[in-house]
C-alpha positions, 0 to 999 in steps of 0.5 A: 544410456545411464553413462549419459544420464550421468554424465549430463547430470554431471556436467549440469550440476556446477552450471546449476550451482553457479547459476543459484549462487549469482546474485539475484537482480538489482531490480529484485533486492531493491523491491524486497529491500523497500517493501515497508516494514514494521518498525522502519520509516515509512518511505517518503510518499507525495502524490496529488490527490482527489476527494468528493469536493473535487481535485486537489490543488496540484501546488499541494499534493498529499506529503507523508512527511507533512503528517508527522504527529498523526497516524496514518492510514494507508488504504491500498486498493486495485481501483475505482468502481470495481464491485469489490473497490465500492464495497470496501471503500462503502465499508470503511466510508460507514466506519468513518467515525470511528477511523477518522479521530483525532490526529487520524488520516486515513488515504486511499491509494490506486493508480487511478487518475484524479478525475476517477478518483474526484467521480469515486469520491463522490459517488460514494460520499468518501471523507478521505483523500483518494491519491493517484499514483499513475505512473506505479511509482509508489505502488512499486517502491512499497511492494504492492504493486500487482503489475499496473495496479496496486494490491489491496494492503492497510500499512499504518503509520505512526506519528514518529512516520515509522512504519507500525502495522502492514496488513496484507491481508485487510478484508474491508467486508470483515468486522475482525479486520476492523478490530485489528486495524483499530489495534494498530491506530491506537499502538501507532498513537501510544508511540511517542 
């Protein structure tokens, strides 16, 4: 019986090294690989969007590009009308004056559609561009994807479009998430 046990173990050892050292999938490297980080570009990022007033113009999608030389605020979020989706976005709607400065855009992201996004907005009195990413892609491409909807995350852009803060762990309820998120808007602008 132990002869076997150890000849098993012999046998299963070099399978198991060789299947620790292939390496991992394409698919794997490439979600670490475009997950934002501080102090890289941001990736590009153009998708239509939706505010209280209605849907935007589809000729005239949100373009991150078309931001550089303003902070921008990236609200990652599940998904409209859920209780904690409303809480978060009626907090940051109440807080709105002190987001919203000078040079300061701040946009919500789900994989919501434009029509929930439109009826969210204004149900909820939102000043900000809520962006529907349907199909995942963008969710996907910066790591932040829960299966088909996105993680709740801040990522905060510079005006150079460097990547200068992700918070994971942004609680919208929190006051001491404001004043982090506050420190990384006045970083990201001191940034020439």
């Amino acid at each position: 019986m132990i002869t076997r046990l150890v000849v098993a173990l012999l046998v299963m050892g070099p399978v198991s090294l060789v299947a620790q050292s292939e390496p991992e999938p394409l698919r794997l490297r490439l979600a670490v690989e475009d997950t934002p980080r501080v102090g890289r570009k941001a990736m590009p990022l153009v998708l239509p969007y939706a505010t209280r007033e209605g849907i935007g113009p589809a000729d005239q999608p949100f373009d991150l590009s078309r931001e550089l030389g303003r902070v921008v605020v990236l609200v990652f979020y599940p998904g409209n009308f859920t209780p904690s989706s409303t809480a978060e976005w009626q907090a940051l709607r109440d807080r709105a004056a002190t987001l919203l400065t000078p040079g300061v855009v701040v946009v919500g992201v789900s994989t919501d559609s434009l029509a929930s996004h439109a009826r969210f907005a204004q149900a909820l009195d939102l000043p900000y561009k809520l962006l529907s990413d349907r199909d995942g892609a963008i969710i996907q491409r910066y790591g932040l994807s829960d299966g088909s909807r996105a993680k709740r995350a801040v990522v905060v852009i510079g005006r150079d479009g460097t990547v200068r803060s992700v918070d994971p762990a942004f609680a919208a309820l929190d006051p001491q998430s404001y004043i982090h998120l506050a420190a990384a808007i006045r970083a990201a602008q001191e940034i020439r």
